[in-house]
DRENPA-3360 file (N, C-alpha, C; in nm, 2 decimals, always signed):
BEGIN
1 = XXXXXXXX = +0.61/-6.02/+7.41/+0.71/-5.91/+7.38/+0.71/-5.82/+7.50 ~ +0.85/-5.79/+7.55/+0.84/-5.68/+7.66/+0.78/-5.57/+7.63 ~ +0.75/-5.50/+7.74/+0.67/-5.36/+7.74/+0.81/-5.25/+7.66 ~ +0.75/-5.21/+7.56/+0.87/-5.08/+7.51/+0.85/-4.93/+7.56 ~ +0.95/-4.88/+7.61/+0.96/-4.75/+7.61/+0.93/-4.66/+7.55 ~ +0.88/-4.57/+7.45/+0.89/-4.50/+7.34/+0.98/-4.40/+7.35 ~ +0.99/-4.34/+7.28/+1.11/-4.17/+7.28/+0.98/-4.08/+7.36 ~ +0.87/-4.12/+7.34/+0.75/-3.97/+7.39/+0.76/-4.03/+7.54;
9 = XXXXXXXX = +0.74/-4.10/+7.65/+0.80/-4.09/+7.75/+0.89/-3.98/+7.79 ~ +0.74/-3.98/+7.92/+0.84/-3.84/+7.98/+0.96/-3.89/+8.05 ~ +0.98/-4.01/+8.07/+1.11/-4.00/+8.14/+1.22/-4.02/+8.04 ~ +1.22/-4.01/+7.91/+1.33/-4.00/+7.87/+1.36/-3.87/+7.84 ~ +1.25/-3.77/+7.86/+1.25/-3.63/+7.82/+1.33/-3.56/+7.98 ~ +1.34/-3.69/+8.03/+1.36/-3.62/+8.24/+1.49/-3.60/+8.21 ~ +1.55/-3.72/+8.15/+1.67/-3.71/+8.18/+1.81/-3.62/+8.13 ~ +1.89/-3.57/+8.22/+1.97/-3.45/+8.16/+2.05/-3.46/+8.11;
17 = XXXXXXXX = +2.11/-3.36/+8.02/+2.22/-3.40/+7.90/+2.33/-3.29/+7.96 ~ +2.43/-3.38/+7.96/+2.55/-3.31/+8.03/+2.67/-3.35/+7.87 ~ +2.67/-3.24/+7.73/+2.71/-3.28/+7.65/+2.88/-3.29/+7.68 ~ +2.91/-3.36/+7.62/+3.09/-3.37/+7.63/+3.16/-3.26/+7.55 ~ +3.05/-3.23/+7.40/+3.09/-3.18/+7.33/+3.20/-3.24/+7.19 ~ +3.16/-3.38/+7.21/+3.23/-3.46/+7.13/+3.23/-3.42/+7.00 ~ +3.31/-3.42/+6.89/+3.29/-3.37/+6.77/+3.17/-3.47/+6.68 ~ +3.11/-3.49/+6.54/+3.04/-3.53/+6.48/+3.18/-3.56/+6.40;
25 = XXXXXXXX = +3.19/-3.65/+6.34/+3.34/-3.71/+6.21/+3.21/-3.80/+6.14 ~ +3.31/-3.82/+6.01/+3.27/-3.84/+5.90/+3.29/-4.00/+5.88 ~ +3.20/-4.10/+5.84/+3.21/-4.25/+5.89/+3.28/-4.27/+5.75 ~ +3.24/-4.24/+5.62/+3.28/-4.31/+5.51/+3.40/-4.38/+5.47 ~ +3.52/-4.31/+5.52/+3.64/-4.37/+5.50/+3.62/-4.51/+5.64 ~ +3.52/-4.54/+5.72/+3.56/-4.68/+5.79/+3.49/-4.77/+5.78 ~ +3.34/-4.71/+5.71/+3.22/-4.84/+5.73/+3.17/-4.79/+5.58 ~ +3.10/-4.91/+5.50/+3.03/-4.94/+5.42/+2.89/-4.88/+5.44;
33 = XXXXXXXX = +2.87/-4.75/+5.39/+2.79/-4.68/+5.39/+2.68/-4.66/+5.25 ~ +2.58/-4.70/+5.31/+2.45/-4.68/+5.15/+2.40/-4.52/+5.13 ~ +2.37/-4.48/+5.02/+2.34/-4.35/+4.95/+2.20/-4.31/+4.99 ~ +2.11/-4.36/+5.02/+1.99/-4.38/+4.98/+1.95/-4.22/+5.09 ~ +2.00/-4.17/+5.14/+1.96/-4.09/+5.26/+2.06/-3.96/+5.22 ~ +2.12/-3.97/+5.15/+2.21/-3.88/+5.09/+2.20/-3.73/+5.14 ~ +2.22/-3.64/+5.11/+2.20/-3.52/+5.12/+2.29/-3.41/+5.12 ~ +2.28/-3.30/+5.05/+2.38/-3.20/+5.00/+2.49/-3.17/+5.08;
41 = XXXXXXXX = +2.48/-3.17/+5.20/+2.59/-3.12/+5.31/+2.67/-3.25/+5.34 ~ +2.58/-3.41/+5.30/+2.62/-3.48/+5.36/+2.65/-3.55/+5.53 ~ +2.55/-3.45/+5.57/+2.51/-3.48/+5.70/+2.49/-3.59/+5.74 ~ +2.44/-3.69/+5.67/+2.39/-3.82/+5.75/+2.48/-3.95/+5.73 ~ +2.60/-3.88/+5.66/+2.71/-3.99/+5.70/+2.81/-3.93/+5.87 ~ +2.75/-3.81/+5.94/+2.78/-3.79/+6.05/+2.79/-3.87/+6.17 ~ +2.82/-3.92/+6.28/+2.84/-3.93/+6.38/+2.90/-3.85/+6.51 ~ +2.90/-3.91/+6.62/+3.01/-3.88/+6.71/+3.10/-3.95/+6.70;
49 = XXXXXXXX = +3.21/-3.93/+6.78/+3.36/-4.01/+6.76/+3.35/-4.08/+6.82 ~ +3.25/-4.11/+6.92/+3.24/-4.25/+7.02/+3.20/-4.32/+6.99 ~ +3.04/-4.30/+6.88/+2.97/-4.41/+6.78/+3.03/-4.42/+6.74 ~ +3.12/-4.40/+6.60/+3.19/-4.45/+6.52/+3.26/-4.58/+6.59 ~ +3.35/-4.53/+6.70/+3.41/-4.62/+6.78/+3.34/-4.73/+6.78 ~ +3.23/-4.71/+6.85/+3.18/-4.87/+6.86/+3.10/-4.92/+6.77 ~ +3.05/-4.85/+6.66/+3.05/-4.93/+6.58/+3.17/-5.00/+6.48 ~ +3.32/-4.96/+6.48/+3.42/-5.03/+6.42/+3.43/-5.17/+6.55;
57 = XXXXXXXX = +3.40/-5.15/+6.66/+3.42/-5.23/+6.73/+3.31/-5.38/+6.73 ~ +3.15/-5.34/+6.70/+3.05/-5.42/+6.64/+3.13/-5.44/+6.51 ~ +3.15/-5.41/+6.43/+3.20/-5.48/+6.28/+3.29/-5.60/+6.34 ~ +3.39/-5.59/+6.41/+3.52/-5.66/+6.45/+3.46/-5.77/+6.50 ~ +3.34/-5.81/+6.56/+3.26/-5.92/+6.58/+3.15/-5.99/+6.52 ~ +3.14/-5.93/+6.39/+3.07/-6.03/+6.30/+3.11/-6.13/+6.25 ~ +3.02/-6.25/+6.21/+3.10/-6.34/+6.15/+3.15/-6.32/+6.02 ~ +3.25/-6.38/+5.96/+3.32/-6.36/+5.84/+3.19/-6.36/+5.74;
65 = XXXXXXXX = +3.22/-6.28/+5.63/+3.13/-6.24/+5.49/+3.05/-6.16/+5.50 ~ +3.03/-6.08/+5.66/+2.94/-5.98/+5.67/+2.98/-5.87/+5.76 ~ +2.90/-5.75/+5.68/+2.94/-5.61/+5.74/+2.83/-5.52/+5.76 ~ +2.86/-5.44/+5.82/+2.78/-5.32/+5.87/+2.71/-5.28/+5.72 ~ +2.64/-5.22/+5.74/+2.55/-5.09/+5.61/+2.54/-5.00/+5.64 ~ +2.54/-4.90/+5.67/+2.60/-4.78/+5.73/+2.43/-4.68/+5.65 ~ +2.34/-4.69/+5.72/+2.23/-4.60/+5.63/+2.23/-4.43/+5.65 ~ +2.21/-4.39/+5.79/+2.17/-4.25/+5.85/+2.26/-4.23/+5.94;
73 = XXXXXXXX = +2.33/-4.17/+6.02/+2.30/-4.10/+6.13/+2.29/-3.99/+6.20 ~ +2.38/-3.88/+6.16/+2.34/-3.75/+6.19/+2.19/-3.70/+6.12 ~ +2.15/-3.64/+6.17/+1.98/-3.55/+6.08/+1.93/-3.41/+6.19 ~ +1.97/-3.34/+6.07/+1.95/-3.21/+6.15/+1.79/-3.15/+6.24 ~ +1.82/-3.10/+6.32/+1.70/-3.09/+6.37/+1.59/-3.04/+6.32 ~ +1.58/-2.97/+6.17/+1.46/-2.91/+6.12/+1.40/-3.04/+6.04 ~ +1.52/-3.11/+6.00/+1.45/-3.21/+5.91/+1.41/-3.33/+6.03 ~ +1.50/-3.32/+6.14/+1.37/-3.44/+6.22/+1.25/-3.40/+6.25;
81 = XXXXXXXX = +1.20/-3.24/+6.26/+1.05/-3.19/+6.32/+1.03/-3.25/+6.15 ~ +1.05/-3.19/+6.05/+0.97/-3.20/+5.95/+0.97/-3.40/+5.95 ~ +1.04/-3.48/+5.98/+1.02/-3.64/+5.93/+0.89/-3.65/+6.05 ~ +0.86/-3.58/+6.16/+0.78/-3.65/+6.26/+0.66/-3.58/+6.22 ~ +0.65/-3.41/+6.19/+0.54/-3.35/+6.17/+0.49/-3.44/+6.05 ~ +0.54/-3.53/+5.92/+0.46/-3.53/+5.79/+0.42/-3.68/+5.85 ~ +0.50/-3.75/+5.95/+0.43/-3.95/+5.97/+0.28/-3.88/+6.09 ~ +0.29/-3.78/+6.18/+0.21/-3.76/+6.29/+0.10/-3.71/+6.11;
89 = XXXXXXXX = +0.10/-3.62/+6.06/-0.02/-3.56/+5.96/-0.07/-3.67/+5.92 ~ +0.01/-3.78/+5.85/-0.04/-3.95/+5.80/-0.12/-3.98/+5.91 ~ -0.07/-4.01/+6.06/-0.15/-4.06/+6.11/-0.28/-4.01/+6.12 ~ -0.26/-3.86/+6.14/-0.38/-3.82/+6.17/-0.49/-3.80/+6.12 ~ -0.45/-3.80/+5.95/-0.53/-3.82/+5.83/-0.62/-3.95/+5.84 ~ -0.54/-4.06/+5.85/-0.55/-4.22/+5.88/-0.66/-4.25/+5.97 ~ -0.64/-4.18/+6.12/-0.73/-4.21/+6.24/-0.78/-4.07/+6.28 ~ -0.85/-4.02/+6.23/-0.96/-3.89/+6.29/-0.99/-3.93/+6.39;
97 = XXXXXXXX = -1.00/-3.99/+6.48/-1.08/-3.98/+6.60/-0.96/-4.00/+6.74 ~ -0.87/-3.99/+6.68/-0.76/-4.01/+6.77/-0.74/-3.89/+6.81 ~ -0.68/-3.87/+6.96/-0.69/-3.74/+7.02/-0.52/-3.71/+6.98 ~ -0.51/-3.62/+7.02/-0.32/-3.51/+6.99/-0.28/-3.60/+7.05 ~ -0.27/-3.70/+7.20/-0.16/-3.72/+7.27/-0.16/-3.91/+7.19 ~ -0.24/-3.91/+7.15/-0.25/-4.06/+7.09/-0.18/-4.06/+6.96 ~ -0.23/-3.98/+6.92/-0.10/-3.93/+6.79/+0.04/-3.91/+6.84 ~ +0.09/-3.85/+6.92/+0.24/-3.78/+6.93/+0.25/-3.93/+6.96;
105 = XXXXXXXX = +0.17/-3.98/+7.06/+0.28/-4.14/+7.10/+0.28/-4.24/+7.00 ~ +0.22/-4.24/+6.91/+0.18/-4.34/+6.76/+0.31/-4.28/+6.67 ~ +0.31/-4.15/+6.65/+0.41/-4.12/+6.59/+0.58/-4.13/+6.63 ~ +0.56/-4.16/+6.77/+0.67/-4.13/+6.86/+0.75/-4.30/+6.85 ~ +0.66/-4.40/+6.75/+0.72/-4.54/+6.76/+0.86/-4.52/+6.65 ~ +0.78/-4.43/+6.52/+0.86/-4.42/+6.41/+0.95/-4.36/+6.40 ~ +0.93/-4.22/+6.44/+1.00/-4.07/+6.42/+1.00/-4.02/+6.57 ~ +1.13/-4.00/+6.59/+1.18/-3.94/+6.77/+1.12/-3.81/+6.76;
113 = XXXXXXXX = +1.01/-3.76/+6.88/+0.99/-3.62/+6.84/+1.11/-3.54/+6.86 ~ +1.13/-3.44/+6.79/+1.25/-3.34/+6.77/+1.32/-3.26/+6.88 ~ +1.28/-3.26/+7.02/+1.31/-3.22/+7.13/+1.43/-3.33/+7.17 ~ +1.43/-3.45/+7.13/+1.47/-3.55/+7.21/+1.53/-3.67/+7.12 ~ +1.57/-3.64/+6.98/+1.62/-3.71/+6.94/+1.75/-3.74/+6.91 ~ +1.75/-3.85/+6.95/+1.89/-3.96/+6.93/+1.98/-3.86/+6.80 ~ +1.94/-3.90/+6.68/+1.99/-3.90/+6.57/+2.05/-3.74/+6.51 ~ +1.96/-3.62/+6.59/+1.98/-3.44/+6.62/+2.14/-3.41/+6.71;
121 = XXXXXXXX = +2.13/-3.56/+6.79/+2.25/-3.54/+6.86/+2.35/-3.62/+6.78 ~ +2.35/-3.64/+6.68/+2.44/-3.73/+6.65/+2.49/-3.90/+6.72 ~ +2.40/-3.92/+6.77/+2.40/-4.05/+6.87/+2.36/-4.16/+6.80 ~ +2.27/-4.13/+6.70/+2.20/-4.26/+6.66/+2.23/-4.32/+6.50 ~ +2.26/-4.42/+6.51/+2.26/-4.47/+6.35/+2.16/-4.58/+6.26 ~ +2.14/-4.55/+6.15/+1.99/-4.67/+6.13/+2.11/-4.74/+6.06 ~ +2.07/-4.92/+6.06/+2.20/-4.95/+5.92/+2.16/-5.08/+5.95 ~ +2.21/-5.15/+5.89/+2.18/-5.33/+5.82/+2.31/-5.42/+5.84;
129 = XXXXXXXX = +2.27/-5.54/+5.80/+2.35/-5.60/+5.74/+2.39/-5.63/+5.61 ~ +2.50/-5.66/+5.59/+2.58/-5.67/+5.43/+2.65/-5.81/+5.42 ~ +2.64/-5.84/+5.30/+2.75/-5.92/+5.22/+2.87/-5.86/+5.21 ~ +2.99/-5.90/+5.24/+3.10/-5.81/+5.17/+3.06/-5.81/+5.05 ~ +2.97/-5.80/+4.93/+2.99/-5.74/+4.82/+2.90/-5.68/+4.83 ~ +2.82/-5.62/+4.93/+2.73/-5.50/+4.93/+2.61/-5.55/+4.99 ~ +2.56/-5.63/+4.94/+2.41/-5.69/+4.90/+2.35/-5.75/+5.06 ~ +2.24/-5.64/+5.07/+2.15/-5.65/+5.25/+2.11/-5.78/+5.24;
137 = XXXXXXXX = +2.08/-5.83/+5.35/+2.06/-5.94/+5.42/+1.96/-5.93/+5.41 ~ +1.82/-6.03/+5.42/+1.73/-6.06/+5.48/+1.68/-6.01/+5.60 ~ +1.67/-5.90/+5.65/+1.62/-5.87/+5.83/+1.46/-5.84/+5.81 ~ +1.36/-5.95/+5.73/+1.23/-5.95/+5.78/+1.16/-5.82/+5.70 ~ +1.18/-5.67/+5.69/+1.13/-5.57/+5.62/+1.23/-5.49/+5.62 ~ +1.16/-5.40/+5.46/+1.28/-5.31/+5.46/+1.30/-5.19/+5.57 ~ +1.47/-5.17/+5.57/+1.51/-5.02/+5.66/+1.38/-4.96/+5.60 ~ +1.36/-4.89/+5.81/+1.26/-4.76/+5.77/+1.10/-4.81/+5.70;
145 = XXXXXXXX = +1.07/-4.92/+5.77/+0.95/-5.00/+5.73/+0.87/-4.93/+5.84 ~ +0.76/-4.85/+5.83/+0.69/-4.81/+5.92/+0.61/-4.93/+5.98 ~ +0.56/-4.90/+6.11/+0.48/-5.04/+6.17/+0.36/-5.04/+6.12 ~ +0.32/-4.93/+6.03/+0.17/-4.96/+5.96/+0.22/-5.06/+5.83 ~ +0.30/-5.01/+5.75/+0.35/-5.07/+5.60/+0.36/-5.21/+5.64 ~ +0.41/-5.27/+5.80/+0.50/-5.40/+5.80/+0.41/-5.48/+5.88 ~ +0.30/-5.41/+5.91/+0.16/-5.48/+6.04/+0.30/-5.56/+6.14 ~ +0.35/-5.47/+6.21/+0.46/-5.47/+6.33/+0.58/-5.53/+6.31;
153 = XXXXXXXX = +0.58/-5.55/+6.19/+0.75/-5.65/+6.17/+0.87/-5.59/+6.19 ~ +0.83/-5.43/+6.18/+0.93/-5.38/+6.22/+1.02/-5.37/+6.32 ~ +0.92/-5.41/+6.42/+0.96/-5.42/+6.55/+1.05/-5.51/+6.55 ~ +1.18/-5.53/+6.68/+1.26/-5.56/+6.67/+1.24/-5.74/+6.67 ~ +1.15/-5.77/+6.79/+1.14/-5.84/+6.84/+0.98/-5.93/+6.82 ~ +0.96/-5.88/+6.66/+0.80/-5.89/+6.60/+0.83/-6.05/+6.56 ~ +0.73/-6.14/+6.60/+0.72/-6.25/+6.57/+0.64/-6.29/+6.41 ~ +0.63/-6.38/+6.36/+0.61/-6.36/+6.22/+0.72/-6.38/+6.10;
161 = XXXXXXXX = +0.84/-6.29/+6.19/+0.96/-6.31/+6.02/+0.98/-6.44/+6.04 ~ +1.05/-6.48/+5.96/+1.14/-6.61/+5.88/+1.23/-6.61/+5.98 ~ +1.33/-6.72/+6.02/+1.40/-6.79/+6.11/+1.52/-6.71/+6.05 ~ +1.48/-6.69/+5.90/+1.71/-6.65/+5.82/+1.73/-6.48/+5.88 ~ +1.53/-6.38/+5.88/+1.55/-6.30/+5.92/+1.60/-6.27/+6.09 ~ +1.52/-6.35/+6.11/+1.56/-6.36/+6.27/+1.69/-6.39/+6.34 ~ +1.74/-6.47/+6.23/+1.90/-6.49/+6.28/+1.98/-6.39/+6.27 ~ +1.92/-6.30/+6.17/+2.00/-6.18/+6.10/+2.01/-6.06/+6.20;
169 = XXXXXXXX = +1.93/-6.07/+6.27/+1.86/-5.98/+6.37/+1.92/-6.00/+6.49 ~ +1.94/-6.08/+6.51/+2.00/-6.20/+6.60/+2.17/-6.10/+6.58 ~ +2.22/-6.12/+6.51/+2.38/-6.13/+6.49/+2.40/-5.99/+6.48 ~ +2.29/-5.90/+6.43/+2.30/-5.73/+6.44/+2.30/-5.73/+6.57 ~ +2.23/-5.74/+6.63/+2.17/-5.72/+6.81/+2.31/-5.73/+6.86 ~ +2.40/-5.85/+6.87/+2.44/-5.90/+6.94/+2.59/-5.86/+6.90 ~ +2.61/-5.81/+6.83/+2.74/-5.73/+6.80/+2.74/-5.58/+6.86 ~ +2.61/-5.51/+6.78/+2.59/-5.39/+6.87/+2.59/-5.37/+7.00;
177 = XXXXXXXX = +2.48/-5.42/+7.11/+2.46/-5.46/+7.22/+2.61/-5.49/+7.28 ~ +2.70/-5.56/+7.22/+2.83/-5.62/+7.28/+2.89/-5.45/+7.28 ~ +2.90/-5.44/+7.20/+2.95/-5.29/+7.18/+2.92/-5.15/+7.26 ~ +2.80/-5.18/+7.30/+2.77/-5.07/+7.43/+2.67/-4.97/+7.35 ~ +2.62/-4.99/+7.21/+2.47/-4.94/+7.16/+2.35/-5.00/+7.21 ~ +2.26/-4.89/+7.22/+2.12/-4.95/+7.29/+2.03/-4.94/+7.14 ~ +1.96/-5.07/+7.15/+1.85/-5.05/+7.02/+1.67/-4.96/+7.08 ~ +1.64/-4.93/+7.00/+1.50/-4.90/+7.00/+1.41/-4.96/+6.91;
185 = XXXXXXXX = +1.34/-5.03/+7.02/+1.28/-5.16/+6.98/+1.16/-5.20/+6.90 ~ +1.08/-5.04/+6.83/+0.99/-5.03/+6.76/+1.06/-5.06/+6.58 ~ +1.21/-5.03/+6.60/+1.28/-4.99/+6.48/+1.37/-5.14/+6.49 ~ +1.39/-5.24/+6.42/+1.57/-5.35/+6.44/+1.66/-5.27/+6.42 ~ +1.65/-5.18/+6.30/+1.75/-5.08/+6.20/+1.84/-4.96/+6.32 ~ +1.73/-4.92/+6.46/+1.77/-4.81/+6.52/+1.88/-4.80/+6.60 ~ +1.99/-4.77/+6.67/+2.07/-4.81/+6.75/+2.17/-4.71/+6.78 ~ +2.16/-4.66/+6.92/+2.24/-4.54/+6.96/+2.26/-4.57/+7.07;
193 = XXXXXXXX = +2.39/-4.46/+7.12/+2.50/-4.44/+7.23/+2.51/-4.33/+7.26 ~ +2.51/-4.27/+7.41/+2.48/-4.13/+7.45/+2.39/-4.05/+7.44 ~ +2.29/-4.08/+7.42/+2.18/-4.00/+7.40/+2.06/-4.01/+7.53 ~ +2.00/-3.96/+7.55/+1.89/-3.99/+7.66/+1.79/-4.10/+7.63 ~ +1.78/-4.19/+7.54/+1.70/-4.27/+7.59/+1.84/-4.43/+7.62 ~ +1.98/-4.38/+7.55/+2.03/-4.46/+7.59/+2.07/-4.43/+7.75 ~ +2.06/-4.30/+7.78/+2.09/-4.30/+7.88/+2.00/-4.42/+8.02 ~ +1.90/-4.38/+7.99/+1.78/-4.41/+8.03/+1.76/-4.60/+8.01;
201 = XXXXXXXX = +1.80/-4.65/+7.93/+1.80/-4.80/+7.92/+1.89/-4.86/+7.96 ~ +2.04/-4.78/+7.98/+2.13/-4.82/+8.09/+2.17/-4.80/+8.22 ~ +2.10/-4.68/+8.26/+2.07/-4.63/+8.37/+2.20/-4.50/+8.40 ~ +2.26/-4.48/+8.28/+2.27/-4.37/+8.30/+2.26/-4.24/+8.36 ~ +2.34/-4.22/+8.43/+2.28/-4.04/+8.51/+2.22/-3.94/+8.39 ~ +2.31/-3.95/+8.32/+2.30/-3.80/+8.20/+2.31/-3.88/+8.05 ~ +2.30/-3.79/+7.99/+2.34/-3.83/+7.80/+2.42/-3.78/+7.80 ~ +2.51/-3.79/+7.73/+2.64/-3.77/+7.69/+2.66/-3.65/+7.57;
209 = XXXXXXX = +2.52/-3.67/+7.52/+2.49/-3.58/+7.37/+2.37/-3.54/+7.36 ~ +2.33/-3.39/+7.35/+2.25/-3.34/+7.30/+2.28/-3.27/+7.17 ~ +2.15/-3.20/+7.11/+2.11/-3.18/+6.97/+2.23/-3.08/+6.94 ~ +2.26/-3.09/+6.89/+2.39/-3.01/+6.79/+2.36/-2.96/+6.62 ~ +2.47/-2.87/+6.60/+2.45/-2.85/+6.46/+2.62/-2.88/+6.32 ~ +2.57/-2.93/+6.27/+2.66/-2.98/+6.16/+2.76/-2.86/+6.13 ~ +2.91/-2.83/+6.18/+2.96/-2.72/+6.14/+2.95/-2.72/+6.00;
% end
């Protein structure tokens, strides 16, 4: 498996965000979106208008009987400190002898620390594949499988799954990817556009998007 980058890397913290200002729009009316992440304001059916874009543009290349799942994408910045502060407390409950910076980078595979996340800027989307009649695909473990829960299946490129999950993973990648989203390779589920670490995997000067708030 290649060497992965994490989000806690200082060089994706290096790199500067020159925001466009793009608006956040609302995915529901174009993609097949799951509930399970719900939330009062509705926030995490957000995006930017440029994700959205390319992900109608990844759907347009899947093979017939399957579609996008549309799980997260916007998440406001208090609730990403709080998703990273309660997985970093787990770990650190878990491994006592682990020092702070061994923790932030352990935590930093699951949960983006909140300085620097994809998903605060509206950049990042978690999501699956579907049946056109709803029903997820096989991709090896479930969305949001931490790498403790899945002893590393989560990982994109974790050896181990089934050949039907790996295909599945396979045809996600390869639509998105075509589309101009970068995955983060601790997560299959994770995959953003404009943000600093995609800046940073494409070689990008700047990000396109930093952390914003839900008008």
């Amino acid at each position: 498996m290649a060497e992965i980058i994490l989000m806690c890397d200082p060089k994706v913290a290096a790199i500067p965000v020159h925001d466009c200002g793009e608006p956040l729009v609302d995915v529901r009316d174009a993609l097949l979106v799951d509930e399970r992440k719900k939330d009062a304001a509705g926030a995490y059916t957000h995006v930017r208008q440029a994700v959205l874009e390319r992900l109608l543009l990844a759907q347009e290349t899947l093979p017939d009987g399957l579609r996008l799942l549309f799980v997260e994408g916007y998440r406001p910045p208090d609730l990403q400190r709080r998703y990273f502060e309660e997985y970093a407390d787990d770990l650190r409950t878990g491994n006592p002898q682990w020092a702070a910076d061994q923790i932030y980078a352990a935590a930093s595979r699951y949960v983006s620390p909140p300085e620097i996340a994809p998903h605060s800027a509206g950049a990042a989307v978690d999501l699956t594949l579907a049946a056109t009649d709803g029903r997820e695909l096989d991709m090896g473990t479930r969305m949001n499988a931490s790498p403790e829960e899945s002893a590393g299946a989560c990982y994109t490129h974790a050896a181990g799954i089934s050949g039907e999950a790996r295909r599945h993973r396979d045809i996600l990648a390869h639509a998105l990817a075509g589309a101009g989203l970068v995955n983060y390779a601790t997560e299959w589920w994770h995959w953003s556009y404009g943000d600093r670490y995609w800046a940073l995997t494409t070689g990008a000067p700047a990000a396109l998007y930093g952390p914003c708030l839900l008008p």
